[in-house]
RODO-2510 file (C-alpha; in nm, 4 decimals, decimal comma):
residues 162
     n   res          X          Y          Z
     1     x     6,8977    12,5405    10,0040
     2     x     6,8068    12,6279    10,3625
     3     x     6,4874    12,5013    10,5080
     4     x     6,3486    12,7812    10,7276
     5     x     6,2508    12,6257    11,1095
     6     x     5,9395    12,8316    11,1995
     7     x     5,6943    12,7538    11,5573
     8     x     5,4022    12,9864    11,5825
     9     x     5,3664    13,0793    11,9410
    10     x     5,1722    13,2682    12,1222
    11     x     5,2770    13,4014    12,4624
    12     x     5,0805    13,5692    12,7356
    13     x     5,2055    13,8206    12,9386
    14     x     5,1455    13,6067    13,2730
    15     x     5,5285    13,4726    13,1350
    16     x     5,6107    13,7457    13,3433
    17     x     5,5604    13,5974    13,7186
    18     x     5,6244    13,2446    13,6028
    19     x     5,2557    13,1567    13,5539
    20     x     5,2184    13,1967    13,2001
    21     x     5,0449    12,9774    12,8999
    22     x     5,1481    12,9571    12,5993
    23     x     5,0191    12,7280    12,2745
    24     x     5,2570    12,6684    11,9638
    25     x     5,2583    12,4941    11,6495
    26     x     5,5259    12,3322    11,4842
    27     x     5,5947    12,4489    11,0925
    28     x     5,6907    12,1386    10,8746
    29     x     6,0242    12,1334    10,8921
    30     x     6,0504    12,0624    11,3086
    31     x     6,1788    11,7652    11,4231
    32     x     6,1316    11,6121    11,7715
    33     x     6,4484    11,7841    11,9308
    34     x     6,3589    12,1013    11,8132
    35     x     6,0016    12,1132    12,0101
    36     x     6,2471    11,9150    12,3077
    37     x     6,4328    12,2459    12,3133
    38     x     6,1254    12,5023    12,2657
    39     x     5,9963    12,3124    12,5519
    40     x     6,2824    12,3135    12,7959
    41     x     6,3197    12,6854    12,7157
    42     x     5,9079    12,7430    12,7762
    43     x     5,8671    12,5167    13,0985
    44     x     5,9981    12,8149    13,3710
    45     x     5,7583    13,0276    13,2206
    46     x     5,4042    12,8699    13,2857
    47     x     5,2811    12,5688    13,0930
    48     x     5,2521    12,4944    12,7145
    49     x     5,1198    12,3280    12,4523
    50     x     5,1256    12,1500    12,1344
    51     x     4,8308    12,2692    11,8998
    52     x     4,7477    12,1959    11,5607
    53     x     4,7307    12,5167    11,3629
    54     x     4,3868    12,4761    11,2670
    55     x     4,3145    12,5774    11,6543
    56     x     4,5210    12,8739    11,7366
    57     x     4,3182    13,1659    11,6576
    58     x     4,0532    12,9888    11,9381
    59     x     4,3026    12,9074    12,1607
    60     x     4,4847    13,2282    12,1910
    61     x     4,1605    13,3999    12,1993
    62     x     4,1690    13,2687    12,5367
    63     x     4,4888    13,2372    12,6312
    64     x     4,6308    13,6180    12,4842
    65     x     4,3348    13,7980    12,5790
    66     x     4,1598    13,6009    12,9011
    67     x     4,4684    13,7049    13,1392
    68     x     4,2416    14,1186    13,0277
    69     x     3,9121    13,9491    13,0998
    70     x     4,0283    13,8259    13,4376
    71     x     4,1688    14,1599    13,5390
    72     x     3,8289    14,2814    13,4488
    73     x     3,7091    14,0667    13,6631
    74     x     3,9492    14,1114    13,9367
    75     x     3,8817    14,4885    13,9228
    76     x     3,5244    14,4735    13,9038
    77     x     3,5128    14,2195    14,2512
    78     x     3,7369    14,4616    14,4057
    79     x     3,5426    14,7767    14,3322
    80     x     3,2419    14,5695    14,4738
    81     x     3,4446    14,5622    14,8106
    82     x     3,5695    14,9540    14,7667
    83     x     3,2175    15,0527    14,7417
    84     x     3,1384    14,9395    15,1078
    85     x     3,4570    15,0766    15,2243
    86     x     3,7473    14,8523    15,2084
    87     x     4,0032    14,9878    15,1409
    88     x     4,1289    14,9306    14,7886
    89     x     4,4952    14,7823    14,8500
    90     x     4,3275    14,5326    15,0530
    91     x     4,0326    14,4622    14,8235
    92     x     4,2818    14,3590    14,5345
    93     x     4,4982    14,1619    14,7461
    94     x     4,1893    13,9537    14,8736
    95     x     4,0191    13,9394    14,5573
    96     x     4,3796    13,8607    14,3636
    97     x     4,4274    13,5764    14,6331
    98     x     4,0477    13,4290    14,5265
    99     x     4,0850    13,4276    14,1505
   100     x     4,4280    13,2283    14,2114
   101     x     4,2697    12,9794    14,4849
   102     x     3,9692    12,9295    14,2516
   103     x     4,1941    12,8941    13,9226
   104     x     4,4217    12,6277    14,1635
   105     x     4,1306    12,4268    14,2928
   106     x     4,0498    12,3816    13,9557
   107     x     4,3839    12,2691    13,8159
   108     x     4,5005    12,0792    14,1008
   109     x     4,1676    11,8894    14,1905
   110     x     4,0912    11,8251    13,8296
   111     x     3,7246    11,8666    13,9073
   112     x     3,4910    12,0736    13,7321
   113     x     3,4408    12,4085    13,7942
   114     x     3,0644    12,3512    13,7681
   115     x     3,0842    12,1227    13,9887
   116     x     3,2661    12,3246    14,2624
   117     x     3,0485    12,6402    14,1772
   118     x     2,7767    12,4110    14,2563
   119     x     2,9237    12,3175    14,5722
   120     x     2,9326    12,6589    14,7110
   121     x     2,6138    12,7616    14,6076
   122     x     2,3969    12,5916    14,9378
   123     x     2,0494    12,6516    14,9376
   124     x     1,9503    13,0153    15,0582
   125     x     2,2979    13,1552    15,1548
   126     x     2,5036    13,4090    14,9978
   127     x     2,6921    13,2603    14,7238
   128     x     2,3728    13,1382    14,5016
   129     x     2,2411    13,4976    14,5417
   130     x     2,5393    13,6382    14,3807
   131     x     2,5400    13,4157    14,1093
   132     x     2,1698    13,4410    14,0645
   133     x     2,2970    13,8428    13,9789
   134     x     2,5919    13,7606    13,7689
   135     x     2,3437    13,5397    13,5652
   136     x     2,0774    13,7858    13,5263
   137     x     2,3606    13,9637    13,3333
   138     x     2,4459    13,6987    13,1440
   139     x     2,8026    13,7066    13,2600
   140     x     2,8718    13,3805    13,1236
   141     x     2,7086    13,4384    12,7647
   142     x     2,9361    13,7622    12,7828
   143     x     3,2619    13,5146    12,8346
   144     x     3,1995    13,3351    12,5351
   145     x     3,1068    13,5592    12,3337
   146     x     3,4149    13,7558    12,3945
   147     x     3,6336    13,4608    12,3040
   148     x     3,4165    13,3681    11,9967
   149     x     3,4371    13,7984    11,8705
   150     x     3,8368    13,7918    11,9771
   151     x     3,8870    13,4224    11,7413
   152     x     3,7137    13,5833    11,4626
   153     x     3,9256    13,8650    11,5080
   154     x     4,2351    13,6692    11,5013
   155     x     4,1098    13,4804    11,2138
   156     x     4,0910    13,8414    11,0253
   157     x     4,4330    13,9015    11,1281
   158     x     4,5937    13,5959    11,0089
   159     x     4,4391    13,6107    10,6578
   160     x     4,6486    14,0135    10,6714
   161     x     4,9570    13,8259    10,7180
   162     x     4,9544    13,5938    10,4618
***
């Protein structure tokens, strides 16, 4: 009898440039080497992750759909610049560069990104008038309820596989 070696993974598509992150889960008949090998095979690709299965549909609600919400984000910063007449090439290219500096401060510092929001925001300048707007739009409520609608909807479409 042959035992069937199955890993649920879930890709994004920022595999493409390297910078991807993916989350798996080990079926039960995976040993060690196996997830040594998955591993090896993932690492040029971004980083990964061990999950247990109960947390996939949440996870990969972030991790298959954010890389969309980001270049909603990315697209709606840039149009921001476009409407006061940057050009647009440049206005992705700087607003591209920000979302990566941001995302590596976070990652690299380890601090969190409250806390260098926060930082930025200095009493009567710029930056806590933007977010004052962004707020008053409830961008973050928007955030998480898109990942909490896309987990439900993931949770729908694993119960259509079984």
């Amino acid at each position: 009898m042959t035992t069937l070696k199955l890993i649920r993974m879930i890709p994004n598509t920022s595999v493409q440039v390297g910078a991807g992150c993916m989350v798996y889960t080990p079926g039960r008949y995976i040993i060690a080497k196996n997830l040594e090998k998955l591993e090896s095979l993932l690492t040029p690709l971004g980083i990964s992750q061990q999950v247990p299965e109960k947390m996939m549909d949440a996870i990969t609600a972030l991790t298959a759909c954010g890389s969309a919400y980001v270049y909603t984000v990315i697209k709606s910063m840039a149009d921001g610049l476009i409407t006061l007449g940057i050009p647009s090439q440049n206005a992705f290219k700087l607003t591209s560069q920000t979302v990566v500096g941001a995302a590596k401060m976070v990652l690299e510092t380890g601090r969190h990104p409250a806390i260098l929001r926060d930082e930025l925001c200095l009493p009567g300048e710029s930056t806590i008038f933007g977010i004052h707007e962004l707020e008053k739009f409830g961008i973050r409520n928007g955030f998480i309820n898109a990942i909490e609608t896309a987990t439900k909807k993931n949770e729908e479409l694993g119960k259509l596989r079984k």
